[in-house]
C-alpha positions in Angstrom: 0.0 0.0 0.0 0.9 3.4 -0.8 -0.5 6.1 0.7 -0.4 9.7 -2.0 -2.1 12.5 0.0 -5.2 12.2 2.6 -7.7 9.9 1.3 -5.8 8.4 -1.7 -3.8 5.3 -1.4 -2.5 2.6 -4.5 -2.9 -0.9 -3.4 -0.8 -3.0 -5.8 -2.2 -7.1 -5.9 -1.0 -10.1 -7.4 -2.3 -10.5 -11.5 -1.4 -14.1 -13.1 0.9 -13.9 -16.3 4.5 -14.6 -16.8 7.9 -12.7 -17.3 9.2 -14.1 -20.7 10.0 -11.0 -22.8 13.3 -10.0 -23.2 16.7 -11.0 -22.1 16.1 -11.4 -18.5 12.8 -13.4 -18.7 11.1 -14.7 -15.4 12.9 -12.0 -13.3 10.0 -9.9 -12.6 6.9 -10.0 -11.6 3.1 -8.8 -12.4 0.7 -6.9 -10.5 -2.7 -5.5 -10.3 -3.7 -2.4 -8.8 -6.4 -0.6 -6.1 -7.0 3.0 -6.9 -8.6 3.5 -3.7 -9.9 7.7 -3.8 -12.4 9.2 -1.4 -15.2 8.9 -3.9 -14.5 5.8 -5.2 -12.0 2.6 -5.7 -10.8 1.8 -8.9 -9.4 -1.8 -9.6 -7.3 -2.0 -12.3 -6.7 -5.8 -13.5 -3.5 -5.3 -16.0 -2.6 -8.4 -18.0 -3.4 -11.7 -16.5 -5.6 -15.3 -16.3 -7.9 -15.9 -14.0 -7.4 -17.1 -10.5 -8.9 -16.4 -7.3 -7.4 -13.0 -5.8 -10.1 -11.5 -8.1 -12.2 -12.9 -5.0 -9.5 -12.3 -2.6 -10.1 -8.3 -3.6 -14.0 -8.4 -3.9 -13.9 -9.3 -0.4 -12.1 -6.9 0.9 -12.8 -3.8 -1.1 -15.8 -2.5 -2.7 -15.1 -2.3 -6.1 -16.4 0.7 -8.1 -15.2 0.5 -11.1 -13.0 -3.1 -12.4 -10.4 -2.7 -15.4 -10.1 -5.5 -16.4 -7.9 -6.9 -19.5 -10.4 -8.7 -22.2 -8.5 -9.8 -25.5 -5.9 -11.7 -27.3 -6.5 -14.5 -25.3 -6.5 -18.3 -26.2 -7.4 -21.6 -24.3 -3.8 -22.1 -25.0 -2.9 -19.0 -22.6 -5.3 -19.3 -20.3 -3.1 -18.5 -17.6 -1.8 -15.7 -18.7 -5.1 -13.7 -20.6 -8.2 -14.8 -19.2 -10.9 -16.4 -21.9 -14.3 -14.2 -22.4 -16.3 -16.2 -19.9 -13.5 -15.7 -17.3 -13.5 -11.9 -17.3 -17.5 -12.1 -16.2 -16.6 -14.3 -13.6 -13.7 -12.0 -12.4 -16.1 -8.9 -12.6 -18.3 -11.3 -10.4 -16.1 -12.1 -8.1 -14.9 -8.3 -7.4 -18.4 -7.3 -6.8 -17.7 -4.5 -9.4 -20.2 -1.9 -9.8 -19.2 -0.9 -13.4 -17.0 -3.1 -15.4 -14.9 -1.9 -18.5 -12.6 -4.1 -20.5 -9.1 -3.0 -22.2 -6.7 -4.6 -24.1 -9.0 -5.6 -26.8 -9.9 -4.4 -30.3 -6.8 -2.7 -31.4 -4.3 -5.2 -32.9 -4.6 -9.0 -33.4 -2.1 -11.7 -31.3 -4.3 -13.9 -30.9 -6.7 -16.1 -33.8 -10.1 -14.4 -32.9 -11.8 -11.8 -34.2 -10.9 -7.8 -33.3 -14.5 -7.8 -31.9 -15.2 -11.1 -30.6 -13.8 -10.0 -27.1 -16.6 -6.9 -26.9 -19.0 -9.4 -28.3 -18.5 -12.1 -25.8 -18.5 -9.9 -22.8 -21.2 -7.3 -24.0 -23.3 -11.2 -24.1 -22.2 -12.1 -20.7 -22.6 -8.6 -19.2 -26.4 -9.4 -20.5 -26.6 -12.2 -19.3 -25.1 -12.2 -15.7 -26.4 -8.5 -14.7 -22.9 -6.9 -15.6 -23.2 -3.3 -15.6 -20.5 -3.2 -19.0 -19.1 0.4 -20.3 -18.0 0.5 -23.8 -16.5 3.7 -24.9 -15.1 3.5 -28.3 -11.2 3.8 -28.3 -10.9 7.6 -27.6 -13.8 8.5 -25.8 -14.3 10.0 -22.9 -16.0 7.8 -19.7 -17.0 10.4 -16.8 -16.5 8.9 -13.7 -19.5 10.8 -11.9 -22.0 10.0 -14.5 -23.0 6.7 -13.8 -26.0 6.6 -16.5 -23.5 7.5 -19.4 -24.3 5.3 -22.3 -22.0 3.5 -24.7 -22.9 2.3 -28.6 -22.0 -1.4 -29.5 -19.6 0.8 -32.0 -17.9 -2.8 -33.3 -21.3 -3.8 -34.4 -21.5 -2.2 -38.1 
């Protein structure tokens, strides 16, 4: 934990991925992050599979708003990008308010669609009473304004 001024404090949490970029590979390690503000908490998920400090967290934190990373995955790196069904389950398990999902629709690593990540989670969000923002790469999400709608903008 890491106190900034009165009332603000970073929390930094485990995140499940691996080290193997680079020359020094499995030398550091990967984190996820509280944003924990007088007017709300902000969890921000960065890169990683599912496992259960997403509960861990819920539990201990109310969870405005959850980050949470939603793309390039594959069964075959399950452990290190969660799959479309997992990121509901981690928005679940963090008892997020407002969920909004990053690290999808802007380049291709992985062998699905650029919009089957939005697609899978806007159908989950649907389904399992996710309250899911979309803003189109760009625009603006207010913070305060917790009726702000999104477009399915990948849906042409």
């Amino acid at each position: 934990n890491a106190a900034l001024v009165d009332g603000f404090t970073v929390h930094c949490f485990p995140a499940r991925h691996f080290s193997g970029r680079g020359l020094s590979q499995r030398k550091t390690l990967w984190a996820s992050f509280l944003l924990q503000m007088p007017s709300r908490n902000i969890y921000i998920s960065g890169d990683g599979g599912y496992d259960t400090h997403f509960s861990d967290i819920g539990k201990q934190f109310e969870i405005d708003l959850a980050i949470l990373e939603n793309g390039q995955y594959s069964k075959d790196w399950k452990y290190i990008h969660m799959l479309p069904e997992e990121v509901a389950k981690a928005a679940k398990d963090l008892n997020a308010k407002r969920v909004m999902t990053v690290h999808n629709s802007k380049y291709a690593l992985s062998t699905h669609s650029w919009k089957e990540p939005l697609e899978s989670i806007s159908k989950a969000a649907e389904r399992d009473s996710l309250n899911l923002i979309t803003p189109m790469i760009g625009e603006s999400v207010y913070l305060n304004n917790t009726t702000q709608t999104f477009t399915k903008w990948w849906v042409r």
